[in-house]
C-alpha positions as CSV (number, residue, x, y, z in Angstrom):
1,X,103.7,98.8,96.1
2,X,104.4,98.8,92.3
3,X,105.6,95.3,91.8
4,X,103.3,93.8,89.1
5,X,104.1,90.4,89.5
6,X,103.0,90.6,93.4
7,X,99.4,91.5,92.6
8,X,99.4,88.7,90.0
9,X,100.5,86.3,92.0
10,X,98.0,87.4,95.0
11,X,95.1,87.3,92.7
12,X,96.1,83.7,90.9
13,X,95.8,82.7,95.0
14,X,92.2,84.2,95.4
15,X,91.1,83.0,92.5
16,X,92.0,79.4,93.4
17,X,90.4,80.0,97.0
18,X,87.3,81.2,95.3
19,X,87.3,85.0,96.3
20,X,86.8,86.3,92.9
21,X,85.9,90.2,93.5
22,X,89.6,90.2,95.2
23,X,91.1,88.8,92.5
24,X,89.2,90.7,89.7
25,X,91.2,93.7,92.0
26,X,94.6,92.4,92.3
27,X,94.2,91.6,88.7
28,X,93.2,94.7,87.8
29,X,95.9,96.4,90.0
30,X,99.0,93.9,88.5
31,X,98.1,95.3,84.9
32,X,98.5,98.8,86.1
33,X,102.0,98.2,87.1
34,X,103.0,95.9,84.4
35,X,105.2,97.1,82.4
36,X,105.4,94.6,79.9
37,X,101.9,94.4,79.5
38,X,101.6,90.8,78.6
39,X,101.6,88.7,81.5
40,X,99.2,90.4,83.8
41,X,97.0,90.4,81.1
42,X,97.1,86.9,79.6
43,X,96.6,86.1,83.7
44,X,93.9,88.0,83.8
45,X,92.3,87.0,80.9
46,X,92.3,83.3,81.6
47,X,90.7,84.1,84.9
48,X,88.1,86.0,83.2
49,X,87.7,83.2,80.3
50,X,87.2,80.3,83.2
51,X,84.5,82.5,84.5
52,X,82.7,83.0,81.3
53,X,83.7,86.9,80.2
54,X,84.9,86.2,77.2
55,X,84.5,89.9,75.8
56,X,87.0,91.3,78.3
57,X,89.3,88.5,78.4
58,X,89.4,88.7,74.6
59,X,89.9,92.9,74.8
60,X,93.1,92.0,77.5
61,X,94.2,89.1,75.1
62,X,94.2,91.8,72.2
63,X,96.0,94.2,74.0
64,X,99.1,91.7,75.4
65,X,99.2,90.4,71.5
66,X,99.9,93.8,70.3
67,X,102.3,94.9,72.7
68,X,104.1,91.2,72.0
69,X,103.5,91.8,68.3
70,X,102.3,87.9,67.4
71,X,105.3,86.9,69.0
72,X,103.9,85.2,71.9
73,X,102.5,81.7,71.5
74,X,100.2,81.7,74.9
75,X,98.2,84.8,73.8
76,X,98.6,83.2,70.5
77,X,96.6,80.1,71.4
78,X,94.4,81.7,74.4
79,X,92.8,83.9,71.6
């Protein structure tokens, strides 16, 4: 029940199927278990960027940048 990359993967799937609230859950739920910080949140964020919240996914871009410290070029070029 603690396995990060689980809830990413389950809400990548119901964001392609269209059920959004579930993913924004999953999503939300991977980055609470991540301890690495930066993948669930660069996943996240590009859900949120395709949807138009660009505050939050920026705020979740910020926050995986840091923990990377610049060193990784997807946050790098999402922000």
């Amino acid at each position: 029940p603690t396995y990060a990359v689980c809830y990413i993967n389950r809400a990548v799937v119901f964001s392609q199927t269209g059920r959004d609230a579930q993913a924004e859950v999953e999503f939300a739920m991977g980055a609470k278990f991540d301890p690495s910080v930066v993948q669930s949140r660069l996943n996240w964020a590009k859900f949120l960027s395709a949807r138009g919240q660009f505050a939050k996914a920026y705020e979740l871009l910020r926050e995986a940048d840091q923990f990377a410290r610049g060193q990784n070029l997807e946050i790098r070029r999402e922000l």
